[in-house]
N, C-alpha and C positions, 0 to 999 in steps of 0.2 A: 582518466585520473579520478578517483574518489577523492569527496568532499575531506576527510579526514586529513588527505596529503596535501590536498590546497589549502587549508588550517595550518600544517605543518611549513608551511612554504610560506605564507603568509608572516606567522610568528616571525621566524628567522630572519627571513626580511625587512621588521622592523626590527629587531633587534640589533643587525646591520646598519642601521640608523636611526641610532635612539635619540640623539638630539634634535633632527629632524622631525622624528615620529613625536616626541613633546610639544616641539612650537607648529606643528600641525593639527593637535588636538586641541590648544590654549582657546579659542572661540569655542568649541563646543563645551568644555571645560565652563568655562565663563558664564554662557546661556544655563545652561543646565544649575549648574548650581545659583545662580540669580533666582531662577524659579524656586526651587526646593528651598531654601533661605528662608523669601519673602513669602511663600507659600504655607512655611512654617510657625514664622512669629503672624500672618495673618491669624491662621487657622485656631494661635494659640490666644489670641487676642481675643478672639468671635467666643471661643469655648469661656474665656477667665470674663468677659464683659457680661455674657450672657448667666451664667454662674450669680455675677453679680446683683444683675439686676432680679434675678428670681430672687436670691436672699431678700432682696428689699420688699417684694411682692409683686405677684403678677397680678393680683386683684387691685393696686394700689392705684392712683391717677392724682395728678396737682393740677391745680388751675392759678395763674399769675398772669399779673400787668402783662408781661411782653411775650413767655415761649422763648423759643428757639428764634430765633431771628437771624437771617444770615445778612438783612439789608436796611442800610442806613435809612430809607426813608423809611422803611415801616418802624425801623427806632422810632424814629422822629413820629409816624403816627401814634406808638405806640405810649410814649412819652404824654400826652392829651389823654389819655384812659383815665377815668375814676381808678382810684385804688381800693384795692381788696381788704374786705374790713373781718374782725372778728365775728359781727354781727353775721356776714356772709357765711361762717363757717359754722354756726349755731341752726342757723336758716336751713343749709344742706341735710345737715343731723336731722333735723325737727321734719321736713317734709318731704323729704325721697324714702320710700319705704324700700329702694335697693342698697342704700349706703348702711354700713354696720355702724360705720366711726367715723367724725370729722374731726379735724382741727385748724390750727392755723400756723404757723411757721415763720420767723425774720429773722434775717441776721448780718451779722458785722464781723469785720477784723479788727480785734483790738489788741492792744498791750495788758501782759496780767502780771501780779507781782505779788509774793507770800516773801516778806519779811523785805530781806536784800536781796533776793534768787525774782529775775526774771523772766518774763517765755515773750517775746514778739510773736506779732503776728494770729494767734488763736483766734479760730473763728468762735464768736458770740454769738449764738444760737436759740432766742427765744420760742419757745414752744408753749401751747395749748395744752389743754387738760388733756387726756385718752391718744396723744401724740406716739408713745410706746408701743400701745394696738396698732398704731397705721402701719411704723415703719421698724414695729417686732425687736426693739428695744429691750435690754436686759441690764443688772447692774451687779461688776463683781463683787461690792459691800456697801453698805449704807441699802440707801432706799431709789427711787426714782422720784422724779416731783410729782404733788399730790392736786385735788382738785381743788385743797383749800389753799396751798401756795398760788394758784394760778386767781383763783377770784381774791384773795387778802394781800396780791402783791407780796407777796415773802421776800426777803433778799436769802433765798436760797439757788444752791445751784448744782448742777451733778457734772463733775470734771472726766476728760479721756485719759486714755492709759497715757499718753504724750506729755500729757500737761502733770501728770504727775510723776513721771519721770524727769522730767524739766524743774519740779518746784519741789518736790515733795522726797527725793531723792534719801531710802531708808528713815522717812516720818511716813509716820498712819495719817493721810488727810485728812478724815473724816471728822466734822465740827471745827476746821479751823477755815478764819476766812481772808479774803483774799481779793483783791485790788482787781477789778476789771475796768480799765479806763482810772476813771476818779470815785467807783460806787463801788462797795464793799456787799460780799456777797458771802455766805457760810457755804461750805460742804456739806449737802448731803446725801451724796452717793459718788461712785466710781464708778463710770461705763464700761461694760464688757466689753474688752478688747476687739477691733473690728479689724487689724492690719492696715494694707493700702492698697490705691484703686489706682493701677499705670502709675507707681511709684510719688502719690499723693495719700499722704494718712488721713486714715479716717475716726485719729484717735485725737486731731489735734482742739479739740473745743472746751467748751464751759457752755452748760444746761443751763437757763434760767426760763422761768416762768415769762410767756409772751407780755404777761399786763406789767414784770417789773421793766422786762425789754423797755416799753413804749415808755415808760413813765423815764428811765432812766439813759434813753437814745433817742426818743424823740417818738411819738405818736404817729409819724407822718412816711415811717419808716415803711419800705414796700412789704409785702405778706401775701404769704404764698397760702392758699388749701392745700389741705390733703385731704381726701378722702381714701374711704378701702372699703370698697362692696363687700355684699356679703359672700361670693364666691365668685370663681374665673370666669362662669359662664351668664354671673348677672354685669359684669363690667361694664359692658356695653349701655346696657339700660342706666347703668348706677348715671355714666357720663350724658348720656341722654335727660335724664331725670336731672343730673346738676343743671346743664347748660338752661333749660328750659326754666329754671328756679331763678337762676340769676340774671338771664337776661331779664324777667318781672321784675327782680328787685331793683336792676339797674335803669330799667323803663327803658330797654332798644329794641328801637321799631321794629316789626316783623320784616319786613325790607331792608335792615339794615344786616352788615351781621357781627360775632360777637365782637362787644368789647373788653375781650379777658382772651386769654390761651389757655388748652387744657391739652396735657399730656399724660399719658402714659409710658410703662416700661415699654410696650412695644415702639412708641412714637424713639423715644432715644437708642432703641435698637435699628431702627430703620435710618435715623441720621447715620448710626456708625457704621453701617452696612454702604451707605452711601458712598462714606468718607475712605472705605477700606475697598471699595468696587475698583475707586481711582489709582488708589494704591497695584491693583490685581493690573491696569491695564498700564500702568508705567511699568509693571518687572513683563511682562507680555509682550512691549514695545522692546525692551532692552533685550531680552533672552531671544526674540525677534532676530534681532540684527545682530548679533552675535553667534547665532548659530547658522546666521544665512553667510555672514563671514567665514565662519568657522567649515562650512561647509565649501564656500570658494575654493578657501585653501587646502581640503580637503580634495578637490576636484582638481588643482593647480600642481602639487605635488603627485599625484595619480598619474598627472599626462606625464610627469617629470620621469615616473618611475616608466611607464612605457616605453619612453624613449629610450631611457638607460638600458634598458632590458629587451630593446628586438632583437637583438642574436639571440637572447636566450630562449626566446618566443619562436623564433623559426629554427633551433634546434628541437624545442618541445612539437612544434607544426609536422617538424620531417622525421621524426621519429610517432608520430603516429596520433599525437594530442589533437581531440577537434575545436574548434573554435566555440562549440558551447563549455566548455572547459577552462579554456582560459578565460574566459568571460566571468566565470562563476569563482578563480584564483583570486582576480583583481578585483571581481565585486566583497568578495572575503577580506582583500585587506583592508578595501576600503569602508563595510562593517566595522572590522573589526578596532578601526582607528577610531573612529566614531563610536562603537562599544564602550571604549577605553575611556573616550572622555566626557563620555554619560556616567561612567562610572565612578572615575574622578571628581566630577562635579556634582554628582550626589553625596562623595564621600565628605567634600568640604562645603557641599549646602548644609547635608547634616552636623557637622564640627561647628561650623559658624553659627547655627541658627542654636544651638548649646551654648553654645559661649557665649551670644548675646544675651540670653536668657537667663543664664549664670552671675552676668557683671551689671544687666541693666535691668531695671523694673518692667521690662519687656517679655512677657511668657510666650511660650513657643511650643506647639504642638507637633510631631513629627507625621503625617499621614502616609500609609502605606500607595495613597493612590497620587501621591509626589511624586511619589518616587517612582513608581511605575512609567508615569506617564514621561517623568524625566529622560531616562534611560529610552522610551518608545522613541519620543522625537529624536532624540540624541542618532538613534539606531533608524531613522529613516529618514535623519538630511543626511547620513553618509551612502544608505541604500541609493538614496536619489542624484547626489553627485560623484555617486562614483559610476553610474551606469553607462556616462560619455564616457570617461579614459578605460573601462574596462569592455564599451563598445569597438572603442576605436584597437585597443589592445589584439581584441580576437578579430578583428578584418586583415590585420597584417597580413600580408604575402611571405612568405614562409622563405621562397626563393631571394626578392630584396631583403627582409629579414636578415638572413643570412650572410649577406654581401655586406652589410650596414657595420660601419666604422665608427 
């Protein structure tokens, strides 16, 4: 018997039980697309974060109080730290001959109000002079703040697309001013729209000079550096040369070590790589057990259909079929079941991982090696549990075969 007529026989056969042939495939179905889904908004995640963080700069690095911290005592040590002053961010500029630009950075969520119209929640964002350099800053009208706002304390400030959509709604902002907390602040610029980051805007602020920050929130406020080397490949050195500048200024012991945290784009890309590893091994674990299911009943129904079908097996026996043949029928259907619901489950990995993408601030990449791999597994737990019922299939005796009621 050619392989084309056990394809043939195969088809027909589940066709003859379609409802069956469905809730046989439902676990692979399941695994399969589990993977391609979560495989998708990962991969779409890693491409839109990394995007991200280059726009901000790969040369770039901040140094603060705390870092990333995933643990309550080191809060707790990190809470006892000197805080990070302007002066430290003058210091960096003045003596690392790798840094291009330094500044300094704090900020708040406060309440902002232009007339009766008001926006909750806006983050307050004080910045340093040459702050624009670090983090490549642009503004659609007006100007940016200058370095005589930042040393004269100006109550100037430059608002996001957010907050002028929220207050400003068909008024030109520019020169009129506007209630941050209880301090009164002019416009003078509109930020170039930046979108959002995993459905978090990055338009929602008000620019103010860091000396009016402090004067008008408090001096004691934490403050972040920025620096931005002069290119990708002096980065290293730039963090080397800060680290070594500020531990002097801070006087910690060569034995000790820092009291300050310094990151980089790549440090926040290795957190989320972390965070998204875990994620890889929870749909691993699920598509796991699911396809070891899906393949059971795979294997369960297989012996079913052997059974139903030994007359038809020692009529195909005594008319001249060899037992490699029927072996290679029944391993066909049981491919071909398992085909079906690799195929299946990519159809609606791929649909869901669209539509999530579609309705949630969650982007989604489609890889062609998803899909591949989907369909591969998909097509060798049926390869692998169907090889007993289609073993057992072709050992039949052709003669009880036959006899069989």
């Amino acid at each position: 018997m050619q392989v084309s007529e056990s394809f043939r026989i195969a088809v027909s056969t589940l066709r003859a039980h379609k409802v069956r042939s469905l809730l046989t495939v439902l676990g692979t179905v399941i695994g399969v697309m589990s993977v391609v889904t979560i495989v998708s908004i990962i991969e779409g995640m890693n491409k839109y974060v990394s995007e991200k963080l280059v726009s901000e700069g790969s040369n770039t690095f901040f140094v603060d109080q705390f870092g990333l911290i995933t643990d309550y005592e080191e809060y707790l040590k990190a809470l006892k730290r000197k805080v990070l002053t302007l002066d430290d961010a003058r210091a960096l500029e003045r003596l690392s001959p790798s840094i291009e630009v330094a500044g300094a950075v704090s900020g708040s969520n406060k309440d902002v109000r232009y007339k009766s119209r008001q926006a909750s929640g806006v983050g307050v964002v004080g910045v340093d002079e040459g702050y624009e350099f670090v983090q490549a800053m642009d503004v659609e009208s007006g100007r940016l703040l200058s370095r005589e706002d930042v040393q004269r304390r100006r109550p100037s400030c430059v608002i996001g697309a957010d907050v002028v959509r929220r207050l400003f709604s068909g008024i030109d902002p520019l020169g009129k001013e506007i209630r941050v907390g209880r301090h009164t602040f002019r416009i003078v610029g509109v930020g170039e729209k930046k979108g959002s980051l995993l459905g978090q805007s990055q338009d929602s602020y008000v620019m103010i000079p860091i000396t009016s920050f402090q004067k008008s929130f408090g001096s004691r406020s934490p403050v972040t550096l920025v620096a931005k080397a002069k290119d990708q490949a002096s980065l290293d050195l730039a963090q080397d040369e800060a680290r070594a500048i500020l531990r002097a200024r801070r006087k910690v012991p060569f034995s000790k070590p820092d009291d300050f945290a310094m990151m980089s784009s790549e440090t926040f890309m290795e957190l989320y790589k972390r965070f998204t590893s875990t994620a890889y091994l929870v749909t691993v674990g699920i598509a796991a057990i699911s396809l070891v299911v899906g393949g059971i009943v795979i294997m369960n129904i297989m012996l079913v259909s052997v059974i139903e079908r030994t007359k038809e097996i020692g009529i195909r026996k005594a008319v001249g079929a060899r037992s490699g043949e029927i072996m290679v029928q029944f391993l066909i259907e049981s491919l071909l079941l398992s085909g079906l619901g690799g195929i299946t489950g990519v159809l609606f990995g791929v649909v869901i991982a669209l539509f999530i993408s579609n309705v949630t601030p969650l982007p989604a990449t489609i890889r062609l090696w998803a899909i591949i791999m989907g369909l591969a597994v998909a097509c060798g737990v049926g390869t692998f549990f169907g090889i007993y019922p289609a073993a057992r299939a072709a050992k039949q005796n052709p003669i009880e075969a036959l006899r069989y009621e």
